[in-house]
MDTraj code that builds the backbone (N, CA, C; nanometers):
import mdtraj as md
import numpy as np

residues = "UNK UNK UNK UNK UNK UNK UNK UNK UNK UNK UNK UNK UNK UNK UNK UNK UNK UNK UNK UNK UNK UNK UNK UNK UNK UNK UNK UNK UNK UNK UNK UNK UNK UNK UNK UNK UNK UNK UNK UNK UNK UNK UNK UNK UNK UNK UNK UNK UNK UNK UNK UNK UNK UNK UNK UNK UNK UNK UNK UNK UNK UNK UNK UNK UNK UNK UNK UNK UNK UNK UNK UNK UNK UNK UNK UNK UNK UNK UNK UNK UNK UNK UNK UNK UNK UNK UNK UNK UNK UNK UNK UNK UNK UNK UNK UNK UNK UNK UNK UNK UNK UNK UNK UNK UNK UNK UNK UNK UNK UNK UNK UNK UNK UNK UNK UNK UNK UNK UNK UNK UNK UNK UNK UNK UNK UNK UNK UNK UNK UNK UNK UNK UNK UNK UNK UNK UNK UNK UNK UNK UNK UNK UNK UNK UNK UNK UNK UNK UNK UNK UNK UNK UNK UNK UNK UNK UNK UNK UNK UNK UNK UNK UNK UNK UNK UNK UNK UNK UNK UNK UNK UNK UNK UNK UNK UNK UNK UNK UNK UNK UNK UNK UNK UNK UNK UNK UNK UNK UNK UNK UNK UNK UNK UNK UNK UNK UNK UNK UNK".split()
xyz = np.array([
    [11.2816, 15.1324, -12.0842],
    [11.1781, 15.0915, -12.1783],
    [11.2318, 14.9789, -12.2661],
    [11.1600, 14.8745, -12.2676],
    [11.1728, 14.7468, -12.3674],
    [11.2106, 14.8086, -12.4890],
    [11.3036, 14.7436, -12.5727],
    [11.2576, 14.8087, -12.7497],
    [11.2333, 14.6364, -12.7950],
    [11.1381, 14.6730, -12.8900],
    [11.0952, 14.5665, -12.9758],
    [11.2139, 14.4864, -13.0295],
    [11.2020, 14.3812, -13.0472],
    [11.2357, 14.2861, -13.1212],
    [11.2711, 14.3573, -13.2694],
    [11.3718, 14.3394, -13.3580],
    [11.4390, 14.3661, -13.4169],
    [11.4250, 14.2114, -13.5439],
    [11.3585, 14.2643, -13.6512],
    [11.3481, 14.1283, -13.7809],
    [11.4906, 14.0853, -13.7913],
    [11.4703, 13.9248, -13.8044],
    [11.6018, 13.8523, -13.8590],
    [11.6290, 13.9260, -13.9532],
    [11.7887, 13.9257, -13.9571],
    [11.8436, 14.0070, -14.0641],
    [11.8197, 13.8912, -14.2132],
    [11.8814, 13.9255, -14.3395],
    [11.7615, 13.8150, -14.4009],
    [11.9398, 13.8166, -14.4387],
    [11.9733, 13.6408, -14.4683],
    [12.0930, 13.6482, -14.5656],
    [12.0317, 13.6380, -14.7268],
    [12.1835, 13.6516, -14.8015],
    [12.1310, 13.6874, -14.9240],
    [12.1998, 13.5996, -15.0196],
    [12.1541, 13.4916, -15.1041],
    [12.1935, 13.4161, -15.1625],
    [12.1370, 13.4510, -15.3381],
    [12.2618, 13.3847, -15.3903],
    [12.2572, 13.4438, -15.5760],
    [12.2518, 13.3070, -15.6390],
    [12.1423, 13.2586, -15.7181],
    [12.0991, 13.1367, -15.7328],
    [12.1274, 13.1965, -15.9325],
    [12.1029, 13.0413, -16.0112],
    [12.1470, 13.0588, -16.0810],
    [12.0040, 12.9723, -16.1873],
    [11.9589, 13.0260, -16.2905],
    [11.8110, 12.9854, -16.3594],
    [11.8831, 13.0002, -16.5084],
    [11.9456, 12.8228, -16.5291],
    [12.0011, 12.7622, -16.6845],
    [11.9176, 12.7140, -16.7606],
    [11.9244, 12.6624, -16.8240],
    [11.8721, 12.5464, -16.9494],
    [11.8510, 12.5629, -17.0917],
    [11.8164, 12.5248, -17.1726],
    [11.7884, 12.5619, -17.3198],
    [11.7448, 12.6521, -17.3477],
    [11.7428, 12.7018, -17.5025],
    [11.7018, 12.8213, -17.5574],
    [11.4917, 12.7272, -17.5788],
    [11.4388, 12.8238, -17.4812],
    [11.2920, 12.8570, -17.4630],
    [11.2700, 12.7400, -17.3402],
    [11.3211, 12.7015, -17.2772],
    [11.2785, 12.6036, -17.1898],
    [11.1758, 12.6869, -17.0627],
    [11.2078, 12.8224, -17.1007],
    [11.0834, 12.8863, -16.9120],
    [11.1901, 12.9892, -16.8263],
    [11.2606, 12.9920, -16.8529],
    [11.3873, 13.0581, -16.7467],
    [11.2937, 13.1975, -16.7369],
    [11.2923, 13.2801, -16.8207],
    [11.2194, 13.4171, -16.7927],
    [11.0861, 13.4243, -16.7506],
    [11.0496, 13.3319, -16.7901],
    [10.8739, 13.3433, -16.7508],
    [10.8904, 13.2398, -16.5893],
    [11.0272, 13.1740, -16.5362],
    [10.9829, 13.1396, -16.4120],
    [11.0503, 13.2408, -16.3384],
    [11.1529, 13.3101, -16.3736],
    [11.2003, 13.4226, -16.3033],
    [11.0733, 13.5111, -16.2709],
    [11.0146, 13.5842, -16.3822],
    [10.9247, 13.6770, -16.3992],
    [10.7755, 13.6532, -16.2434],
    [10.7388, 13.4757, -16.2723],
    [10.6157, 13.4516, -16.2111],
    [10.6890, 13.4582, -16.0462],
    [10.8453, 13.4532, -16.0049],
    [10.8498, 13.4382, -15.8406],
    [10.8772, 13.5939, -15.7954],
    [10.9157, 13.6602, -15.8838],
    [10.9847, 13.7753, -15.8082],
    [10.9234, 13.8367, -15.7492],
    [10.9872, 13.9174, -15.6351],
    [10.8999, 14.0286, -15.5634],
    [10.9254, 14.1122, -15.6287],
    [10.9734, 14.1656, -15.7840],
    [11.0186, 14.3135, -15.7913],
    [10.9617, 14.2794, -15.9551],
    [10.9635, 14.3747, -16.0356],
    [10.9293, 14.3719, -16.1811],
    [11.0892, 14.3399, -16.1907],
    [11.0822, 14.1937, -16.3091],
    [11.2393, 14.1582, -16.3625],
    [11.3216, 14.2190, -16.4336],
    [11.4245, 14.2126, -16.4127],
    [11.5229, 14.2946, -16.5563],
    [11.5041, 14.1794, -16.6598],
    [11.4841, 14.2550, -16.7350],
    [11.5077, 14.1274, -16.8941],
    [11.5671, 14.2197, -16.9616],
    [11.6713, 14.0957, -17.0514],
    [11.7247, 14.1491, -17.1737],
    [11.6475, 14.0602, -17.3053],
    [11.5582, 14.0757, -17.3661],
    [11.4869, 13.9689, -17.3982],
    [11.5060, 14.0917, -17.5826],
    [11.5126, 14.0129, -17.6948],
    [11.4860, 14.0672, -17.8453],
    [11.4343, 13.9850, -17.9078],
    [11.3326, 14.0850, -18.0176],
    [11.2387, 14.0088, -18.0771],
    [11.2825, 13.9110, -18.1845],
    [11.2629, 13.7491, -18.2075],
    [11.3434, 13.6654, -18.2929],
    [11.2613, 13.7332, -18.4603],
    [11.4118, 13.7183, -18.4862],
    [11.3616, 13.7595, -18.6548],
    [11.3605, 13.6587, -18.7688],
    [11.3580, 13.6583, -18.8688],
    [11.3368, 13.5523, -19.0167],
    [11.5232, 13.5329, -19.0113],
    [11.6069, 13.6677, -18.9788],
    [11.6999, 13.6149, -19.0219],
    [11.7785, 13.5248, -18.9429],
    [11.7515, 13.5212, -18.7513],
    [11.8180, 13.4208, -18.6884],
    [11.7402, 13.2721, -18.6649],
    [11.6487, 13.2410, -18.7786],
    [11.6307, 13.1021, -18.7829],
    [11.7401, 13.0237, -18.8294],
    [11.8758, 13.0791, -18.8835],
    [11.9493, 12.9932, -18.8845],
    [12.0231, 12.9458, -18.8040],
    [12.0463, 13.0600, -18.6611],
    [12.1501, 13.0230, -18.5459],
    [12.0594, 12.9680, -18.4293],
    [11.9093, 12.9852, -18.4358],
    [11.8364, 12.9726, -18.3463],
    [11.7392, 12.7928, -18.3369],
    [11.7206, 12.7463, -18.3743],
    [11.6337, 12.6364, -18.4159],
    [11.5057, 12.6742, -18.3335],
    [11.3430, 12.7109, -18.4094],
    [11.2333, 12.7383, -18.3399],
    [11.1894, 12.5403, -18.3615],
    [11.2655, 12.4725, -18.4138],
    [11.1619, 12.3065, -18.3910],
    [11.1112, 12.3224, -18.2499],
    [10.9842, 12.2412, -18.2704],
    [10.9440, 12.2336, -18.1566],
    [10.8595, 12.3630, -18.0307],
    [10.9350, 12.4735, -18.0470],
    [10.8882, 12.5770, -17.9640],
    [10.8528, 12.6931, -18.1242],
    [10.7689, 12.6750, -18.1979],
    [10.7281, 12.8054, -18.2680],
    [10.6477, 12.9112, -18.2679],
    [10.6270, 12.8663, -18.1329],
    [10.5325, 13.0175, -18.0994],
    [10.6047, 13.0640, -18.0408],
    [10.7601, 13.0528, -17.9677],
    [10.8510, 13.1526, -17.9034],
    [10.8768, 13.2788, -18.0192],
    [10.8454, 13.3890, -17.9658],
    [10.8796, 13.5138, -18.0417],
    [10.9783, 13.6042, -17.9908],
    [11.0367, 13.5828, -17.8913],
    [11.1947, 13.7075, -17.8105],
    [11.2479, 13.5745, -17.7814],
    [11.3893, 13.6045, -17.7166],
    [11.4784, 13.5768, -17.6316],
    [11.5257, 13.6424, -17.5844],
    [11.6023, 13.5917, -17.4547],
    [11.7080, 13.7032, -17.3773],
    [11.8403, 13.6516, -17.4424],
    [11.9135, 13.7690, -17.4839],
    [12.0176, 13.8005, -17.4630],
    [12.1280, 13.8367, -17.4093],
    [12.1157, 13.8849, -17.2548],
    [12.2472, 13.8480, -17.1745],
    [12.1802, 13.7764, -17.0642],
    [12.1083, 13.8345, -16.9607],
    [12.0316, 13.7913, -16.8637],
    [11.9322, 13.8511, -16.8267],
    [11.8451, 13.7384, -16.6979],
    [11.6880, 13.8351, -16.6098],
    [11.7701, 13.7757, -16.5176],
    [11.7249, 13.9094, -16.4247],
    [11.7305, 13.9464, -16.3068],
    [11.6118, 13.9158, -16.2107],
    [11.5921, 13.8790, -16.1098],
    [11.4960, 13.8539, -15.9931],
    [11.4987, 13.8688, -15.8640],
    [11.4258, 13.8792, -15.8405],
    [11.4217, 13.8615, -15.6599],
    [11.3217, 13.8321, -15.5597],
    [11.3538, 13.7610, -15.4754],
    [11.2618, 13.6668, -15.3809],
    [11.2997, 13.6596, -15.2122],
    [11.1939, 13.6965, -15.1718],
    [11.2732, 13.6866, -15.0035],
    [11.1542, 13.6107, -14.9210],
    [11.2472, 13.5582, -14.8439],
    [11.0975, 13.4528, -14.7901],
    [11.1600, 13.4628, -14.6246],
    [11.0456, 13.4760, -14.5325],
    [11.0992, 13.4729, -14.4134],
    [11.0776, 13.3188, -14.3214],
    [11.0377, 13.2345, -14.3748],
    [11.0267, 13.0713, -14.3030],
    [11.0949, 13.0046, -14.4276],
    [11.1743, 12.8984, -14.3863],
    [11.2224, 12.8516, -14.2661],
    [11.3349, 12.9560, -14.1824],
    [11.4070, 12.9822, -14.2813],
    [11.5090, 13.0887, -14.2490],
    [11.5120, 13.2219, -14.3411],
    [11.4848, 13.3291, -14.2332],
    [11.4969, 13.4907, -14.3249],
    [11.6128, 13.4703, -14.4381],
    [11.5733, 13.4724, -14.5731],
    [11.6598, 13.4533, -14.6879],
    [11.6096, 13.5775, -14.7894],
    [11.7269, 13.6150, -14.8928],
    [11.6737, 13.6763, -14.9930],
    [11.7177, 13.6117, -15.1097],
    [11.6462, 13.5837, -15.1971],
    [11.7584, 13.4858, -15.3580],
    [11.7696, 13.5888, -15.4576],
    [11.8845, 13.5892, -15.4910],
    [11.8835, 13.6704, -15.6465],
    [11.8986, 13.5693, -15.6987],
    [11.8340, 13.6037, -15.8109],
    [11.7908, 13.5018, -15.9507],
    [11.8965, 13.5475, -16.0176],
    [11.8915, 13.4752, -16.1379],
    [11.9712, 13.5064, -16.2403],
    [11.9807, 13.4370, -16.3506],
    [11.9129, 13.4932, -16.4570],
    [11.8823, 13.3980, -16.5675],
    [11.9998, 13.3360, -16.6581],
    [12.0066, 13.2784, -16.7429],
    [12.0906, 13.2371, -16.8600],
    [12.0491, 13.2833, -16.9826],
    [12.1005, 13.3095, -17.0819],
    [12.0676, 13.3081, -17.1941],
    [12.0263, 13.1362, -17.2610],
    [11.9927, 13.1055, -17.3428],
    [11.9979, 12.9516, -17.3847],
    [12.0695, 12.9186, -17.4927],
    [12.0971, 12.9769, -17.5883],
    [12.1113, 12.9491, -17.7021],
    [12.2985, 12.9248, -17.6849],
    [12.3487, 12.8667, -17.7630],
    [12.5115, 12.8146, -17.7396],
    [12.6062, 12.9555, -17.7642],
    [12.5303, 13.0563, -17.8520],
    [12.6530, 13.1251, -17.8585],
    [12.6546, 13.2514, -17.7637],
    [12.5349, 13.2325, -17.6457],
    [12.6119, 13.2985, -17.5460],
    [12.6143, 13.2133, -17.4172],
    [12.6357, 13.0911, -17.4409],
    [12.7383, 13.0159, -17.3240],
    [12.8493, 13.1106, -17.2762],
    [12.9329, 13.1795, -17.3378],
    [13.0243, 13.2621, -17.2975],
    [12.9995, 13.3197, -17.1520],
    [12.8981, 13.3727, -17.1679],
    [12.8210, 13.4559, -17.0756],
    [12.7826, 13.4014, -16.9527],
    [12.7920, 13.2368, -16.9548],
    [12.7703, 13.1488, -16.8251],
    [12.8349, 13.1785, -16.7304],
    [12.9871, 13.1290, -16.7325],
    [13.0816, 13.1750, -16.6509],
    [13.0551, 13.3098, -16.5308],
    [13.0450, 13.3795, -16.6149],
    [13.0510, 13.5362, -16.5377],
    [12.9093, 13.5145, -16.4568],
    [12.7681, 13.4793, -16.5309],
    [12.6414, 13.4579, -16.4231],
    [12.6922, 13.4009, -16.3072],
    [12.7309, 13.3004, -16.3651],
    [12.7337, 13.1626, -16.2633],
    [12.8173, 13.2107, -16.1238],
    [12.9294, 13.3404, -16.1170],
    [13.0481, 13.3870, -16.0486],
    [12.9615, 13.3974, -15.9064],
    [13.0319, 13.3612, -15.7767],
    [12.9684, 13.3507, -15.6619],
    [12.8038, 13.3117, -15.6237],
    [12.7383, 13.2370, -15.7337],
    [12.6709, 13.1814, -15.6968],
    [12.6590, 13.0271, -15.6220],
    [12.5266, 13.0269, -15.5016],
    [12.5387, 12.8997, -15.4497],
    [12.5020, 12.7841, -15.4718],
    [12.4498, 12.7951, -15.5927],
    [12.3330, 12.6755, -15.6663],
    [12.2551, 12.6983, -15.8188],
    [12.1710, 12.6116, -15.8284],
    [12.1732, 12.6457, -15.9788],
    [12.0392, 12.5877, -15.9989],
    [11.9347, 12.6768, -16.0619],
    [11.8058, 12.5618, -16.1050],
    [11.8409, 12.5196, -16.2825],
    [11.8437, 12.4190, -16.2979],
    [11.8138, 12.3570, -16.4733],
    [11.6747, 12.3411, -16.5148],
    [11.6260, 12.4310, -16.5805],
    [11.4816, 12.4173, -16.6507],
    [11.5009, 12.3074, -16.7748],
    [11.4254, 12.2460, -16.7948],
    [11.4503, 12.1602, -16.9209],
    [11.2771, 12.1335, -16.9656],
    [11.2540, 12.0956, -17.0934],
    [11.1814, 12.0939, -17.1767],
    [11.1761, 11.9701, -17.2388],
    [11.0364, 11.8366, -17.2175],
    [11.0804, 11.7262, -17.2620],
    [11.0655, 11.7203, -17.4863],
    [11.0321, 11.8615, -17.4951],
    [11.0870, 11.8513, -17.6090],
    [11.1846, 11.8805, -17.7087],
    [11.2483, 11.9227, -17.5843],
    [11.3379, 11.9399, -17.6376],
    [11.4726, 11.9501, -17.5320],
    [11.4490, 11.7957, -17.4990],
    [11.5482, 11.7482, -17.3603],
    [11.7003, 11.8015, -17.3640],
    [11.7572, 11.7329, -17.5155],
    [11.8836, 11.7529, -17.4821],
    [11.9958, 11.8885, -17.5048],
    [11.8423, 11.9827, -17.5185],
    [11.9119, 12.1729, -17.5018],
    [11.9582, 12.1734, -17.4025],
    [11.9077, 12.0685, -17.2864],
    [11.9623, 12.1222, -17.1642],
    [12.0595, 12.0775, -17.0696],
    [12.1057, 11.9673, -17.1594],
    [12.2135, 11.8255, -17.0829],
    [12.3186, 11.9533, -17.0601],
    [12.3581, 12.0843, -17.1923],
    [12.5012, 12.1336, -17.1598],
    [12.5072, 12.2374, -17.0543],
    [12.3798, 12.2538, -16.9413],
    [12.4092, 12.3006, -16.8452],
    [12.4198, 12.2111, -16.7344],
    [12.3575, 12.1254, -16.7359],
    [12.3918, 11.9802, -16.6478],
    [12.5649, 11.9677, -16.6192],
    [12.5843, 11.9740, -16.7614],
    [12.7484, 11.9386, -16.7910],
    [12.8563, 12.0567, -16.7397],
    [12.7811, 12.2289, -16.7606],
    [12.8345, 12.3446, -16.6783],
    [12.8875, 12.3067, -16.5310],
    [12.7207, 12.3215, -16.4521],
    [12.7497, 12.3069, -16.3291],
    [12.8280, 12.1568, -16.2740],
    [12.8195, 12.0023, -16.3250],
    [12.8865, 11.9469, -16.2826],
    [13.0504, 11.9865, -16.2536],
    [13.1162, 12.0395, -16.3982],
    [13.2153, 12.0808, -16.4121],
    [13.3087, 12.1645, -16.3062],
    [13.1652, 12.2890, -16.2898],
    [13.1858, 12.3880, -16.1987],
    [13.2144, 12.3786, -16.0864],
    [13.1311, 12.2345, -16.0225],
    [13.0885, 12.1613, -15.8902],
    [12.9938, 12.2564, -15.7888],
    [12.8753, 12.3052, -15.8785],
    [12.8113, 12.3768, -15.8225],
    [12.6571, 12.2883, -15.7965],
    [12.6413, 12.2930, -15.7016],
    [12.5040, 12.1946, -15.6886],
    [12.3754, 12.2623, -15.7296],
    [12.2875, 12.1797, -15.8010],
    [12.1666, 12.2146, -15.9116],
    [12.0692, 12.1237, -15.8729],
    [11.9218, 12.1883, -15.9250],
    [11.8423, 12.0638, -15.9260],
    [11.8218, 12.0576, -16.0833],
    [11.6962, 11.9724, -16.0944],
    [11.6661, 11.9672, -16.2689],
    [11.5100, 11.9931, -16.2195],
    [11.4463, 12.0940, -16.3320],
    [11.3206, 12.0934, -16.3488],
    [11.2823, 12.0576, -16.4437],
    [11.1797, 11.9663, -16.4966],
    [11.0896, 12.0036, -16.6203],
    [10.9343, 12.0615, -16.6102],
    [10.9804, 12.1696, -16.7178],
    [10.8739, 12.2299, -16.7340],
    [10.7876, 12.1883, -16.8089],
    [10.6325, 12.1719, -16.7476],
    [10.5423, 12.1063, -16.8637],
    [10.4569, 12.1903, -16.9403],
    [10.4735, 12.1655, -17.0781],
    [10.4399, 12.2372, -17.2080],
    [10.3235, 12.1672, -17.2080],
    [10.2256, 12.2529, -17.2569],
    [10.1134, 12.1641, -17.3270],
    [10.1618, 12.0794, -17.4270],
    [10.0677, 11.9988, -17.4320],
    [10.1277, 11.8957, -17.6134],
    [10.2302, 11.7927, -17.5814],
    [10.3537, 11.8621, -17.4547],
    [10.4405, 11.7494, -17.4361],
    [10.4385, 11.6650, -17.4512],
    [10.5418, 11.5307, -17.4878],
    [10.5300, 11.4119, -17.4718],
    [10.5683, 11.3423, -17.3286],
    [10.4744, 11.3146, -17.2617],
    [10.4828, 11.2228, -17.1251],
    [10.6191, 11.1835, -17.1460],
    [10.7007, 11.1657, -17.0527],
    [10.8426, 11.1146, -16.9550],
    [10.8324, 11.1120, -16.8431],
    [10.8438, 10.9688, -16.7952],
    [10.8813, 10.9777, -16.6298],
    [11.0002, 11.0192, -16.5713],
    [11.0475, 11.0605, -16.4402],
    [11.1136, 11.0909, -16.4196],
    [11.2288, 11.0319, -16.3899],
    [11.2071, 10.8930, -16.3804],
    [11.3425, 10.7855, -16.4299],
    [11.4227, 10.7966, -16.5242],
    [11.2858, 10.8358, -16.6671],
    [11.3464, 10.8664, -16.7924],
    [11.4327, 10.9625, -16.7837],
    [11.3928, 11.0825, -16.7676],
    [11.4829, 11.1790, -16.7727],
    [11.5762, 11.2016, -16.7218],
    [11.6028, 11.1163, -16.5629],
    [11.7320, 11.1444, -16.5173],
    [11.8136, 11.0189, -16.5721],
    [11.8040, 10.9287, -16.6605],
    [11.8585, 10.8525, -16.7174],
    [11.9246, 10.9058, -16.9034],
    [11.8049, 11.0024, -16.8904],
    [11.9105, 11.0557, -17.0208],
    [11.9994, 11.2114, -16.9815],
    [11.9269, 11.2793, -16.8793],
    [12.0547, 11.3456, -16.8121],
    [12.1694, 11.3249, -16.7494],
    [12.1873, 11.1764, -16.7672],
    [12.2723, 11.0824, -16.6467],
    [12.3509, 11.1396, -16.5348],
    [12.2801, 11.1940, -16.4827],
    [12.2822, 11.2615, -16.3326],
    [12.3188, 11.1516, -16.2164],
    [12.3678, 11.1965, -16.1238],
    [12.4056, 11.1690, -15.9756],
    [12.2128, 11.1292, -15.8995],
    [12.2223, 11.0313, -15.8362],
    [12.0677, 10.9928, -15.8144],
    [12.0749, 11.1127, -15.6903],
    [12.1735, 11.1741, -15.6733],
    [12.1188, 11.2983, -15.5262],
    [12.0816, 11.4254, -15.5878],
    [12.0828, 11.4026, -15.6863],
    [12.0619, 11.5556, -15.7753],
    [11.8690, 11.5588, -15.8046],
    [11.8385, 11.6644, -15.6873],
    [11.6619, 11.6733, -15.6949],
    [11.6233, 11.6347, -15.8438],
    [11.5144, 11.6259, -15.8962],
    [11.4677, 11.6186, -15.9873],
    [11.3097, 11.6510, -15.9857],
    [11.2416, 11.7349, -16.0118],
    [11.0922, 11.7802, -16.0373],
    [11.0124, 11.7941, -16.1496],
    [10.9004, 11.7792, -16.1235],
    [10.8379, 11.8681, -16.2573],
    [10.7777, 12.0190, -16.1891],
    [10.7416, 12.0770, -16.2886],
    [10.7519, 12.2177, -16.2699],
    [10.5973, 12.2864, -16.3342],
    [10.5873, 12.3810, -16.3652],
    [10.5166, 12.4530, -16.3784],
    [10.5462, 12.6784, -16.4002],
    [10.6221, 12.6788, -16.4916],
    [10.7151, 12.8138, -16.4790],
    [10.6712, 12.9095, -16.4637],
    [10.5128, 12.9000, -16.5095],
    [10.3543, 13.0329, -16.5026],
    [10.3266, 13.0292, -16.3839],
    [10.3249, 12.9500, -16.2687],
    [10.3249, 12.9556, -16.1171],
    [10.4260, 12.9333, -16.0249],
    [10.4011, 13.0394, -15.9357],
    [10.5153, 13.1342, -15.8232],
    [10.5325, 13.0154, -15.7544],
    [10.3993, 12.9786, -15.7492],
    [10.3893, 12.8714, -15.6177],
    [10.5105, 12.7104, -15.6270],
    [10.4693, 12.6639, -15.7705],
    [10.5630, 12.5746, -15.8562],
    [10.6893, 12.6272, -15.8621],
    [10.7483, 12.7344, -15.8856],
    [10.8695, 12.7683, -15.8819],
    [10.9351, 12.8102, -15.7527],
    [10.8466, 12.8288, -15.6386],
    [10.9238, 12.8361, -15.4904],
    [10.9516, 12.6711, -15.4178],
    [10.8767, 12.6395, -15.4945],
    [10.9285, 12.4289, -15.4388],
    [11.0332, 12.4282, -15.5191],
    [11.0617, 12.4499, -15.6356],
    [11.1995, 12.4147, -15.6813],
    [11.3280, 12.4932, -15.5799],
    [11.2857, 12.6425, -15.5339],
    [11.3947, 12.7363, -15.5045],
    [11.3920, 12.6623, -15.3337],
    [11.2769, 12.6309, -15.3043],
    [11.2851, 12.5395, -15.1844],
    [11.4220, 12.4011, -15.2219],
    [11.3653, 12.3512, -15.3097],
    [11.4306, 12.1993, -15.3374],
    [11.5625, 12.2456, -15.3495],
    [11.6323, 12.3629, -15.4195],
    [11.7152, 12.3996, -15.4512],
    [11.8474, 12.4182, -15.2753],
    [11.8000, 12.5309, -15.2585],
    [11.8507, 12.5693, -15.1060],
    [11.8755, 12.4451, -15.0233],
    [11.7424, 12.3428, -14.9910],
    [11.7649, 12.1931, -14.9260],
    [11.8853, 12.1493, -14.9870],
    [11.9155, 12.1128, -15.1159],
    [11.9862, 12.0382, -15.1622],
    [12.1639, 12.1136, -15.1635],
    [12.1565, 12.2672, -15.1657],
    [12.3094, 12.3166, -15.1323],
    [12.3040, 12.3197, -15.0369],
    [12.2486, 12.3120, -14.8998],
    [12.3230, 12.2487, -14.7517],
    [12.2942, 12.1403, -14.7084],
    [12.2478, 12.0396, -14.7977],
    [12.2846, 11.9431, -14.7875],
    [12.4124, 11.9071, -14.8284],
    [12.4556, 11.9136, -14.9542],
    [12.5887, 11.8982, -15.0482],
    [12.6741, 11.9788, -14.9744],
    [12.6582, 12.1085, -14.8507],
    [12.7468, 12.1940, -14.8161],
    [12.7927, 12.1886, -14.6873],
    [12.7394, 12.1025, -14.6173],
    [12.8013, 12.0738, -14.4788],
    [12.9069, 12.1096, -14.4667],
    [12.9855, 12.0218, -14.5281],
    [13.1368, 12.0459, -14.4945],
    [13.2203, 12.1723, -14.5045],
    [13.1209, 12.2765, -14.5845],
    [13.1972, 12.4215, -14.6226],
    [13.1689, 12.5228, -14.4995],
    [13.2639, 12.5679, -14.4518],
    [13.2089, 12.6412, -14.2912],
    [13.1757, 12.7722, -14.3358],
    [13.2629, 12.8037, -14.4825],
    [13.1948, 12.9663, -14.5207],
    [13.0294, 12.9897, -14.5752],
    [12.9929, 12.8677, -14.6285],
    [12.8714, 12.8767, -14.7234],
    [12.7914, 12.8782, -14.5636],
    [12.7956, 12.7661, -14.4800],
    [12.7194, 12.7793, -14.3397],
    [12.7124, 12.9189, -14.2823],
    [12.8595, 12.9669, -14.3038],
    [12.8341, 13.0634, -14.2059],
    [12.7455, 13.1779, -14.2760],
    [12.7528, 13.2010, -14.3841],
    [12.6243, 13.2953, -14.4594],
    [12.4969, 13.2809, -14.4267],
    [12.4523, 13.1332, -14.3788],
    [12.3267, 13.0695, -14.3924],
    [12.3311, 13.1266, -14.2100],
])
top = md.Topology()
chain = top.add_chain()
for i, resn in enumerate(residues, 1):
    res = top.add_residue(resn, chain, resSeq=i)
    for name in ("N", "CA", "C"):
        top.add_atom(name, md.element.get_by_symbol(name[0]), res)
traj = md.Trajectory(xyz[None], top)
């Protein structure tokens, strides 16, 4: 007797969701996952307006505090599963980068054109790291228009480093980035025979 065909086994890749304090990281984690997210998210109070700066974003009311968790599995082009993995934004738990960032293969940068340069110091992480990233911006109502020349001219990025605009309230908008993302680490990864051989 025949037995059926047997599903691609799915590989499993740990992606990495940086950028400023309120730029979208939880709410684009939240809109792709297949699973309800882990958040570590607390409500902002009167007394951390001094470590926090609300300019610009004052209707943000939580943040996360260590990380969100996600997950996404897509079976075209190739059976994959992504763990997400949020950042905190705010500088004083940069600490906390390092350890996210540990065996991951890539990195999305959310950024906010109002508040662009929250997000140059993850730009500056992953270069460091030599972990390949794209850049998103997420568009806020109210924003102020930037083309995307602009912005990768004040992120002064590598011209191979994707660059998008985004949308963080739709799954659909945030699987072209995790698309753009994946394209762009085997592209940058040819030469690594271990990262291939996962894929």
């Amino acid at each position: 007797m025949t037995q059926p065909p047997r599903p691609a086994e799915r590989s499993v890749l740990k992606l990495v969701v940086a950028g400023g304090f309120g730029v979208g990281k939880t709410t684009a984690i939240a809109s792709i996952s297949d699973i309800p997210p882990l958040r570590t998210e607390e409500v902002l109070t009167a007394q951390g307006e001094t470590v926090d700066s609300l300019h610009g974003i004052e209707e943000k009311t939580t943040t996360t505090v260590a990380f969100d968790f996600g997950r996404v599995g897509w079976d075209e082009p190739e059976p994959v599963e992504l763990y997400l993995f949020g950042t905190p934004g705010q500088p004083r738990f940069w600490s906390f980068w390092h350890h996210i960032a540990q065996g991951a293969f890539g990195a999305v940068i959310l950024a906010d054109t109002r508040r662009l340069a929250s997000s140059f110091p993850a730009a500056d992480f992953f270069e460091q790291l030599g972990l390949p990233f794209v850049i998103a911006i997420n568009r806020f109502p109210g924003a102020a228009p930037r083309s995307l020349d602009e912005i990768r001219e004040a992120f002064d990025v590598n011209a191979a480093v994707p660059l998008m605009f985004c949308d963080a309230r739709k799954s659909d908008s945030v699987a072209g980035i995790l698309l753009a993302l994946v394209q762009h680490v085997v592209k940058t990864a040819t030469a690594d025979s271990a990262f291939l051989d996962v894929l």
